[in-house]
N, C-alpha and C positions, 0 to 999 in steps of 0.2 A: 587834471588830477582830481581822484575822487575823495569825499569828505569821508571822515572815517565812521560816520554811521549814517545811515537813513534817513530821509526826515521822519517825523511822527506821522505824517498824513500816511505816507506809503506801507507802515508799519499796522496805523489804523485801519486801512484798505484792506491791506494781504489778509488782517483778521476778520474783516466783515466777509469780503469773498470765502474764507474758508467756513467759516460759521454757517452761512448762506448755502452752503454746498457749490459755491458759486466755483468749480474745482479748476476747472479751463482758465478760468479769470486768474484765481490764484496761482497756480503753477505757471503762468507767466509772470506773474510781477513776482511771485517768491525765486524763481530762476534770473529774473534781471535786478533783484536787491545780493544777492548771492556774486552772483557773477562783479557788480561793482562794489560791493563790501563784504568781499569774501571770509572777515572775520567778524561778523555780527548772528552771533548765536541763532536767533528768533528765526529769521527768516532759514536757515540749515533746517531750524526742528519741524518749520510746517511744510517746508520740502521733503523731509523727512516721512512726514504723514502724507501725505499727497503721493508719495511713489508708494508706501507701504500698500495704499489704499488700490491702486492701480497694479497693485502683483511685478512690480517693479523691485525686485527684494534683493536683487543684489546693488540697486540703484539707494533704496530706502538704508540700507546698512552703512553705507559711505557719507550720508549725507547726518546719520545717526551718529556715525565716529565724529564728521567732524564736530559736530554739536557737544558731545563732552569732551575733543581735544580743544576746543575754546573754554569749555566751564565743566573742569571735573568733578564738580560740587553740585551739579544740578542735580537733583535726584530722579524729577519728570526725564531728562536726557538720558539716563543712566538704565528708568524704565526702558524708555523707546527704544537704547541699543539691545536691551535684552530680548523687546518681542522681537525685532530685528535679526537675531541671533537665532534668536528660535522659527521665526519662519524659516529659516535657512537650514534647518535640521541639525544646527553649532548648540547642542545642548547643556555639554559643559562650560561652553563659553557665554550662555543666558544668563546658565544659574550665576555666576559670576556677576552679572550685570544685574539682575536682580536683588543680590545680595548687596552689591555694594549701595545699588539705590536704597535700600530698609535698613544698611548700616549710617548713612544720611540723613534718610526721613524714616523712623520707622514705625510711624502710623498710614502709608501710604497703602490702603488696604489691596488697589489693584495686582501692585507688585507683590505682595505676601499670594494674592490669588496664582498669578503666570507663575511664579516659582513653584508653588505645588503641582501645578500643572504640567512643567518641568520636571519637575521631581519625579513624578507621575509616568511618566514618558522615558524615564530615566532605571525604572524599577526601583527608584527608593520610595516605597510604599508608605514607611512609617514617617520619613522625613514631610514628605506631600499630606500625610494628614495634620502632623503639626501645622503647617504654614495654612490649609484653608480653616484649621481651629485660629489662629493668628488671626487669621482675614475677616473671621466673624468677632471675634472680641472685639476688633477696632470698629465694625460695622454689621450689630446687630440683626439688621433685615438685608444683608447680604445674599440675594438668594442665589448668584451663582453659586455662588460658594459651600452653601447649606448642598446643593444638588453637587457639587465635587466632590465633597466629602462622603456623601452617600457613595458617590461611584470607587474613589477609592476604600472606603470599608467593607464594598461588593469584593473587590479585589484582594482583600482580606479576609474573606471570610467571615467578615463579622456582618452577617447579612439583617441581624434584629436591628443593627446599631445602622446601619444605613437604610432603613425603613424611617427609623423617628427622620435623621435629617433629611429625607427626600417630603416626610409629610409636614415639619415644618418651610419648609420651602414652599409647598402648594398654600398653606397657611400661610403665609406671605403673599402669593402670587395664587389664586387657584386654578386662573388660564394658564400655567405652566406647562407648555403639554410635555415637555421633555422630562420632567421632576414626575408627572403620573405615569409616564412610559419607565422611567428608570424605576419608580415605585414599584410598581410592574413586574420589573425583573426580579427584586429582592425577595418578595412575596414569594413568586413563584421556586425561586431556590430552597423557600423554605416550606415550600409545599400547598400554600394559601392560594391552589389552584385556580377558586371562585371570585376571589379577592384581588387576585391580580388580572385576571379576563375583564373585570369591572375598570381599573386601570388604564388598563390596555385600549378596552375600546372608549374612556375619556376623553386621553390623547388625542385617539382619532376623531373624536368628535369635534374636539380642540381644534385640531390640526390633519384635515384628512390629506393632505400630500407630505405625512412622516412615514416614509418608506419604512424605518427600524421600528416603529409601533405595527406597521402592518407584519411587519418578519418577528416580531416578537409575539404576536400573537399568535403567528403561526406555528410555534416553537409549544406553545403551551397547548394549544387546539392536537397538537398532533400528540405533544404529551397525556393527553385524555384519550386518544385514538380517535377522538370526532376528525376523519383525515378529509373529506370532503370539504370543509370548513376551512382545515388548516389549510388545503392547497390554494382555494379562493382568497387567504389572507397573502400568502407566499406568492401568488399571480399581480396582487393588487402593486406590492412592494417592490418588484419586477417591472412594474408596468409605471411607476414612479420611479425606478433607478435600474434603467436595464444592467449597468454593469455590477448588481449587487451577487458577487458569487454565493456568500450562505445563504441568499433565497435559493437560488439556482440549486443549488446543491441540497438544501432539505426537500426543496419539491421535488427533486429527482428520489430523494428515499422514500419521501410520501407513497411516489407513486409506484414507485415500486415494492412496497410495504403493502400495497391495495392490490399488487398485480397487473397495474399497467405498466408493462414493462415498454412500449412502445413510442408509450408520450414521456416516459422516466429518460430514453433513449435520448430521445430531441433533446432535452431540457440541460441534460449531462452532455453532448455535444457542443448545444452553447456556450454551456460553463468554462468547458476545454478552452473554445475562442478568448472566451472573456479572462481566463486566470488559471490556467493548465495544473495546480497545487497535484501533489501526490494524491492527497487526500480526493481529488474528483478521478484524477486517473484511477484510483482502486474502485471508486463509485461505480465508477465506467466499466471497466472488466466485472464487479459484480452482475451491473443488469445483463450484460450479453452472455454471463453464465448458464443460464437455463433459457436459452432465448434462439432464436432460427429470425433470421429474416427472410423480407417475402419478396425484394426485387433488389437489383444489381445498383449499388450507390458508387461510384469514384471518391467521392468524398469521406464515407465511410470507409472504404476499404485502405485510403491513406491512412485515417486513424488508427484500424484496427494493425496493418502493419507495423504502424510506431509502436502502438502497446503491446505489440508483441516481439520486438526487437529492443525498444529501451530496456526493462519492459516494467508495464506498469499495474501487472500484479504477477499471477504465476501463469504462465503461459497454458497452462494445461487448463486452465481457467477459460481461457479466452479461443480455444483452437479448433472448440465444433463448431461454435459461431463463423469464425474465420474462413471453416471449411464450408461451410455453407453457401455465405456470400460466394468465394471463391465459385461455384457451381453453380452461380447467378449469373459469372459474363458469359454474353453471349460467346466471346471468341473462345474461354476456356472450356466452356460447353462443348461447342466442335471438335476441339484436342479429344477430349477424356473419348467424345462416341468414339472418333476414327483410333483408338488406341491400342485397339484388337488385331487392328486391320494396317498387315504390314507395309500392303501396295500404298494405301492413305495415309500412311502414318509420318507426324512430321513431328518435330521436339517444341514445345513451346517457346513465344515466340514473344520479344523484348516488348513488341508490336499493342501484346493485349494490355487492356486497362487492368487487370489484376494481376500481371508479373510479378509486382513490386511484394503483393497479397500472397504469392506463390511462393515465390525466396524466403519469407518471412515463416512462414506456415512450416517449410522445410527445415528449417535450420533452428528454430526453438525449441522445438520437443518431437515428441511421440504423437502422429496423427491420429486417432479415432473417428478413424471414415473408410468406411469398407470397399466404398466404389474410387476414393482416391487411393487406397493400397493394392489396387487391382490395376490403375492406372500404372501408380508407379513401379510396382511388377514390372511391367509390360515395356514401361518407357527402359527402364534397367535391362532388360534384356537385348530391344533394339540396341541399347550402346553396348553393349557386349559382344553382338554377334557382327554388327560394324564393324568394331576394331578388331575383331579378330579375322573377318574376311575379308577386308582391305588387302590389297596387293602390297602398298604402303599403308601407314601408321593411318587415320587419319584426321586431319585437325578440326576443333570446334570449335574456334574463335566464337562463334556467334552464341553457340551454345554453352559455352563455358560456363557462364553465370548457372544456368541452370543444373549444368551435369556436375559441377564440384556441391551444390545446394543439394541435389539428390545423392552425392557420395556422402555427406555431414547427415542426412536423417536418415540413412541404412546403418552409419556406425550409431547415432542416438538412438535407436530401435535396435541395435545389439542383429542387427542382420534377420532379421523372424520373418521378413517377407515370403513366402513359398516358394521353394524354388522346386521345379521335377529333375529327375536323375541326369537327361540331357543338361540342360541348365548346370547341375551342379559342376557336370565334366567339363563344360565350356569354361567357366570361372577357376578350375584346378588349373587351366594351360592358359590362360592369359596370366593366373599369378604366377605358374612357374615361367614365364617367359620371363616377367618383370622382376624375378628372380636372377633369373640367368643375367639379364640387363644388367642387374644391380652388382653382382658376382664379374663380372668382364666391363666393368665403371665405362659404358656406353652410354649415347647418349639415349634419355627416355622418351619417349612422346609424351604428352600431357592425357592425350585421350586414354591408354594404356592405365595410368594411375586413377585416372578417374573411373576405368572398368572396372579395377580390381580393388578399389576402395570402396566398391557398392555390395562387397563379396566377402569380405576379408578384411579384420581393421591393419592398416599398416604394421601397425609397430609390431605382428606376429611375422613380419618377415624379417629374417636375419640380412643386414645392412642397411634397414632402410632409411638410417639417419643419411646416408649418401646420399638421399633424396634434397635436401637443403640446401648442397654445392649446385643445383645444376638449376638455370634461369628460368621461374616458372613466373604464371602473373600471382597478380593477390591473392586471388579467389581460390587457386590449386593452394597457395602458401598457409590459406587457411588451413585448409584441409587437414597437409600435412603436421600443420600445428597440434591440429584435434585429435588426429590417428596414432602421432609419432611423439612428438613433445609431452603432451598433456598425460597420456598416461607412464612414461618416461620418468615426468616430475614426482606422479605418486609412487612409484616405487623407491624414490629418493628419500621421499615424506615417511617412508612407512619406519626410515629407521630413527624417528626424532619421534616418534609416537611410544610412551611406554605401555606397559603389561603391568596389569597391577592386583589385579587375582586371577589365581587356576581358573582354567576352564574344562572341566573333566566331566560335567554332569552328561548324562548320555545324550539328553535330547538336546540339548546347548550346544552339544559339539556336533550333531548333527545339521542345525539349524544357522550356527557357525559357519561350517562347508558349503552349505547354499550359496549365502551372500556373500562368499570368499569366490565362489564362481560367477556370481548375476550379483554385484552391488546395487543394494538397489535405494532408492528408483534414481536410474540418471537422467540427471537433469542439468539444464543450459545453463537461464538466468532467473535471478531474483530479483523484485524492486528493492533498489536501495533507497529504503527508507527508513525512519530514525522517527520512534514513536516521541512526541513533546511533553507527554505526560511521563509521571511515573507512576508506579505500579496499582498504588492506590485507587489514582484519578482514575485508572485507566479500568478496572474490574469495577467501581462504583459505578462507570459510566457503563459498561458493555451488561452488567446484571444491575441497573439500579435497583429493584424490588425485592432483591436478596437479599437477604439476612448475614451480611457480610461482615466482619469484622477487621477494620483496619489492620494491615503489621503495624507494627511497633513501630521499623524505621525501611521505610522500605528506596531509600536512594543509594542502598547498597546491598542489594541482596545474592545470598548464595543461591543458585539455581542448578538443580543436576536433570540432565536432560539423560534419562537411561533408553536408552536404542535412539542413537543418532542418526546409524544408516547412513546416509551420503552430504547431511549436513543441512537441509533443507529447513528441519524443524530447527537444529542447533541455533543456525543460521536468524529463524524466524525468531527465538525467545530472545537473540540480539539487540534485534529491532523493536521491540515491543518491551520487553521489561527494559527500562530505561537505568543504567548506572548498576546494571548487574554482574556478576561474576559466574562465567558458567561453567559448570564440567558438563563435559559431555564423553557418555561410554557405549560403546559397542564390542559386539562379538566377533564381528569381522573386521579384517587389520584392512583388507582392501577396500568397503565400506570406510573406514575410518582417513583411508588417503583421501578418497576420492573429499570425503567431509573437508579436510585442510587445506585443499587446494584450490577447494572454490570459497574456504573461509578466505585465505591470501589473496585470492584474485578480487574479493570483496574489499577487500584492506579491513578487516574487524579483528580486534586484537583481544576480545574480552573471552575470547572460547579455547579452553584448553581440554583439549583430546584424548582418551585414554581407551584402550582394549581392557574389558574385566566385563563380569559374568555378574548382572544387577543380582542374584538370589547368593554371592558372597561378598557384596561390595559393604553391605549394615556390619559385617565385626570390624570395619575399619574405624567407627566412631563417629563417622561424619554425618553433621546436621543440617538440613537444608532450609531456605523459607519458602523455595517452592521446589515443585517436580512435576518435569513431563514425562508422560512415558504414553506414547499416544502409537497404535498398532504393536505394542511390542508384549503385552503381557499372555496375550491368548495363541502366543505362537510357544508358550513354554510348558513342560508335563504338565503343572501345577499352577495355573492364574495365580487365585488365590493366596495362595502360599506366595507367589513374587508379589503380591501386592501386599500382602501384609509385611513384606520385607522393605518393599518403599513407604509404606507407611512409619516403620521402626526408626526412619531415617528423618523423618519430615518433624520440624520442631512446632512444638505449639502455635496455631495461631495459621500453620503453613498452610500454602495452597498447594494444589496437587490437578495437574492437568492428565484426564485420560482416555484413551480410546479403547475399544473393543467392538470388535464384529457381532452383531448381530442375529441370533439366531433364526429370527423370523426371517429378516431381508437378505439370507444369501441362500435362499432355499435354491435358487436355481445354482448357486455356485455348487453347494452341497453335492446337488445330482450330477452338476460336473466333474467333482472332485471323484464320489462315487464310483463312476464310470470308467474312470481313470485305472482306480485302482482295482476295480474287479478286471479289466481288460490287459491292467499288469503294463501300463503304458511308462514309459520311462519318462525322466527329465532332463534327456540334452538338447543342445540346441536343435537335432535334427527331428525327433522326438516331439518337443514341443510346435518344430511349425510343422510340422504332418498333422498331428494332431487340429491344430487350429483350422488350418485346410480341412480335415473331415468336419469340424462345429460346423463352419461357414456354407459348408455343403450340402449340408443335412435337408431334407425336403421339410421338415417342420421347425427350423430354429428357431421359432417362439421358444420352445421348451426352455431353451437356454439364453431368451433375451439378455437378461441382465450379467451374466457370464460373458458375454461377447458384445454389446455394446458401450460401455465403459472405457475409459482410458487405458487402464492398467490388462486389458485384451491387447494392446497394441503395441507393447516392447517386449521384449526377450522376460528381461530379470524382473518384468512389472507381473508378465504374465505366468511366470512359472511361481511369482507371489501368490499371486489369482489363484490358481485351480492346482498348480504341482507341488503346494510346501508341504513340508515333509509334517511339519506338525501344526496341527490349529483346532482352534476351542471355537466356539460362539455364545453368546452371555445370554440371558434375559433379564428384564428388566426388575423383575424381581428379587432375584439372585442378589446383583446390584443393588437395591435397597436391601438388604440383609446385611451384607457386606457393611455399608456403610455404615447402618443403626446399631451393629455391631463393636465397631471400631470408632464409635462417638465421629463419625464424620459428617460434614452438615453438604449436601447438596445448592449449590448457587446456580447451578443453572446447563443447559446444551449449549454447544457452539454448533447451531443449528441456521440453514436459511431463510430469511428474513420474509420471507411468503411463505414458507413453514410455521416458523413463528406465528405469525399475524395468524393462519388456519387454527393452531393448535387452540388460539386463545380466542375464537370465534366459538370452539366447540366447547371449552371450558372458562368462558369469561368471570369465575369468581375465583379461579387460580391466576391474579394476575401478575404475579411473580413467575409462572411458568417451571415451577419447583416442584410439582406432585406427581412423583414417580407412579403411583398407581393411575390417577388421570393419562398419563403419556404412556404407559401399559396398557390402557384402554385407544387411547388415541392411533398408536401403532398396529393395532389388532384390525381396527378398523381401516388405518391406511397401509400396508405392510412394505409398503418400499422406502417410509420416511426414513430409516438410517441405511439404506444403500451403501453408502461407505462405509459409515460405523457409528455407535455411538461413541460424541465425543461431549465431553461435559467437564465440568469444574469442581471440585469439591474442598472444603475448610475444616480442620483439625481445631478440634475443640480444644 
């Protein structure tokens, strides 16, 4: 029978060994007083300490409980279960134990410390600076606590006020290197560039293996553009803590801010391994936007298939790269020569290391690759002229994967591949066959639908919902999903869509009828992403040198997005303006399904839809805090006139997102368009790809480079955008400053690329706001393809 307490020696032991670090020693004689007097507080609490110490944390918590289910009055105990609690990520159940220990003892300054630190961890910001204010009254030269406080009045905002306690802290300690590194940051928020670098590299001198001193220095090095420096600080911090993702990830923007897109590639790669965050995946499809690789990777090209099938920006983003690589393996290399050549000709094969690269590339978007839509011409024809001269049907198990992947990027291409007069006769008697099939409920081959869904989207054939009943695999069920279902659903959608002004103006109703024929641009998928900022954060960070003007209250703002088109921008102000409300209007009702049915397949409930005519929508009364209108004003008689009509709408204060094409940079489109219409060329489907066939053919198509190498060359409704709209303007940049000095508008900035950027402000380094429309008038002159797409920029309502 054991006595019911310990002797004193063994109690004076357990605390010499723990004192001593003597930790092995202790935790056996604290495990054998436990075990024979298993209700003697002391020896539970240094068992207690002894497992916490050891990362033993669900071991330390138990041994913590029992120590205040013997003595619920101890306050030390009440401590212990709360750090206990909180190692274990039990944050409500800490602060609990914290609180009750300071309801107890409540000069116990440690406890008042972990509770704000909890608090802290908890998002009660104000409650966590009470308790390190608590921690210091009771213990003046507290310098944790002086450096917590700082950290939470960073997280406040009150960043002068967490300066004094970070320098009181060094004034306590002045080898602190953590309180000169957090010093560091406050400074810098407030702009005390010089002052914080001084800091910064304190620390480090303090303390040269603090990985966050070397990544914080990098943060501000690159905030000056010294980016050479800043990448050597971000390698250092890296090379101290390889799994720190925001080093990884600003050296990746460094360097590609410098133009090394190469070594940005690698660094952005690792990141992926180490912390896959939306935020590096969009990194990543950034640098491969303007980018060609130079030799065939497997590894890469896994990547690039996920980002292009998650996906992890916009596909059209990422899909010359894609195709690039793709024409790097050696076995797809061999496909595409022998492609011509019907005796050698064989269908791509599960076999090659960029299959996966292949399927992916097909079934996202629109290719922009001339020698792969030559390819796949080619390949399309071979499956057409198989099944139609087969004795029997015949099957392509093997090849399925591929031939329904090439039926899904002929309908996302809207069919614009060339076909000659034979070709087109071939493709009328396979579809009227699988007409007749579907007419006399026989049964179908698979290969038959995959012919004629490279020709024809399904759901123009009468009965082809019959196609559902009858047992296909996945890959055809997709298919028929895409050709038959999908646009089925929008015409469902189009009657829940209201009309809310006439649309009678001439050129509106012409312009109307287009994208009631070619909605454009269709498109696959969108990252689903969800910006963490709101609106403020998010324009102070993307233009910080602008002369910006907070909203008022921007956690719920009205947004009209005028020319939605298929929903892509709609879509995008979703994700980025955080807790918004958006309207979204267009001219075309079949643009406007297409827009709701991939908002629904998105699950976003914040966008509501409406057909109405932006130059009548300002006598409705409505005011907005911001507006996009981005490609949509320079396709109207009047710009100017619609823009003054979005501006009459946009409430003080508003921000206003816009695009316009360029007058300089579409000079080749220009001579496309031109040519067009002196030669009286039409715009139907058969029209536009004859046409595209003569660009492509021409013995000098330089003339027309930037007309035919672009994306919006390579689909139906993108390309009859391109070079066949019925109406379009192009701006200059002067014009544009008129406008705006006119209409008290303040200019914030381009949403331009980021090696654009960096050039523009190598050539005007004392505009370092990047706001001086006559400088970027100048800069344009001198580079004339910088707005290729369009200008796209920001502007503020005085």
């Amino acid at each position: 029978m054991h006595t019911q307490n310990p002797s004193q020696s063994d109690l004076t032991t357990l605390l010499e060994h723990y004192e001593n670090a003597r930790y092995d020693l202790a935790y056996a004689l604290a495990t054998s007083i436990t075990e024979q007097h298993p209700k003697h507080s002391f020896a539970w609490k240094i068992l207690g300490a002894l497992l916490r110490r050891a990362g033993n944390r669900s071991g330390a918590l138990f041994a913590n409980e029992m120590v205040v289910k013997l003595d619920p009055t101890d306050p030390e105990a009440l401590y212990n279960l709360g750090n206990a609690l909180k190692d274990l990520g039990k944050l409500e159940d800490a602060e609990v134990g914290y609180r009750n220990s300071i309801a107890i003892k409540p000069d116990l300054a440690e406890a008042h410390l972990n509770l704000g630190l909890t608090y802290q961890e908890l998002g009660k910001l104000q409650d966590a600076e009470i308790s390190y204010k608590n921690a210091i009254a009771l213990r003046p030269i507290f310098i944790q606590a002086f450096n917590n406080l700082g950290n939470v009045q960073q997280e406040l905002g009150c960043h002068a006020d967490a300066v004094a306690q970070y320098e009181k802290a060094i004034e306590l300690e002045p080898k602190y290197a953590e309180a000169h590194n957090n010093l560091g940051a406050a400074l810098q928020k407030l702009k005390k560039l010089n002052t914080a670098e001084q800091s910064y590299k304190k620390a480090i001198a303090l303390r040269s293996d603090f990985p966050e001193a070397h990544y914080n220095l990098g943060t501000l090095l690159k905030e000056l553009s010294r980016h050479a420096e800043a990448q050597i600080s971000f390698r250092q911090a890296i090379a101290l803590k390889s799994d720190y993702p925001d080093a990884h990830y600003n050296l990746g923007l460094t360097l590609l801010e410098t133009g090394d897109t190469a070594s940005a590639l690698e660094v952005l790669t690792d990141l992926i391994r180490i912390k896959p965050t939306q935020e590096a995946k969009s990194l990543f499809v950034d640098a491969l936007k303007n980018f060609s690789p130079t030799s065939w990777s497997a590894e890469l090209s896994n990547m690039v298939s996920a980002a292009l099938l998650e996906p992890w920006g916009r596909p059209s983003d990422l899909v010359h790269f894609a195709s690039q690589l793709l024409k790097l393996d050696p076995d797809f290399r061999k496909s595409l020569q022998q492609s011509e050549d019907v005796n050698s000709f064989n269908f791509p094969s599960k076999n090659f290391q960029s299959f996966a690269l292949l399927i992916a590339i097909l079934v996202s978007g629109p290719i922009p690759d001339r020698e792969l839509e030559q390819y796949f011409t080619n390949l399309r024809l071979h499956l057409l002229s198989i099944t139609l001269s087969a004795a029997t049907s015949p099957t392509f198990e093997d090849k399925e994967t591929f031939c329904c992947a090439l039926a899904k990027q002929c309908f996302i291409n809207e069919y614009i591949y060339y076909q000659t007069p034979e070709e087109s006769e071939l493709s009328i008697t396979a579809r009227d066959r699988l007409v007749v099939a579907l007419n006399n409920n026989e049964a179908i081959p698979a290969s038959l639908i995959q012919s004629v869904a490279c020709y024809f989207p399904l759901h123009s054939l009468e009965q082809s919902e019959k196609l559902f009943k009858q047992n296909y695999s996945e890959e055809l069920i997709s298919v028929l999903k895409q050709q038959i279902q999908e646009p089925l659903e929008e015409l469902v959608l189009r009657t829940g869509i209201s009309c809310i002004t006439r649309i009678d103006d001439q050129v509106s109703l012409v312009v109307q009828n287009q994208y009631e024929e070619n909605p454009y641009p269709r498109w696959v998928s969108l990252p689903a992403k969800v910006n963490s900022k709101y609106f403020n954060s998010y324009i102070s960070e993307k233009f910080p040198l602008a002369h910006f003007s907070p909203l008022k209250d921007d956690r719920h703002l009205e947004v009209l997005v005028a020319g939605c088109g298929t929903g892509q921008h709609s879509i995008n102000c979703s994700q980025i303006i955080k807790g918004s409300k958006i309207f979204a209007i267009d001219l075309s009702m079949a643009s406007l399904a297409y827009a709701k049915r991939k908002t629904f397949e998105m699950q976003i409930c914040s966008i509501e839809y409406a057909q109405a005519d932006l130059l009548k929508l300002s006598s409705s009364g409505r005011k907005f805090d911001v507006i996009e209108s981005v490609g949509v004003l320079h396709h109207l008689h009047q710009p100017f006139k619609g823009w003054e009509s979005l501006v009459s709408m946009l409430k003080p204060r508003g921000i206003m997102r816009l695009g316009f094409y360029s007058e300089l940079a579409r000079k080749h489109i220009v001579k496309a368009r031109n040519l067009i219409s002196q030669d009286h060329i039409g715009s139907s489907p058969q029209d536009i790809r004859n046409y595209r066939h003569h660009l492509l053919g021409l013995k000098n198509p330089e003339d027309f480079e930037y007309a035919t190498s672009g994306i919006d060359f390579f689909s139906m409704s993108a390309c009859r955008d391109l070079i066949f709209h019925v109406q379009e303007h192009r701006m200059r940049l002067d014009k544009i400053a008129e406008f705006l000095e006119r209409h008290e508008l303040r200019f914030l900035g381009f949403d331009i690329d980021r090696s654009l950027m960096q050039s523009y402000k190598r050539r005007f380094p004392d505009d370092s706001s990047a706001t001086n429309l006559n400088y970027w008038d100048i800069y344009e002159q001198e580079n004339p393809h910088t707005f290729n797409s369009m200008y796209q920029f920001l502007v503020q309502k005085n």
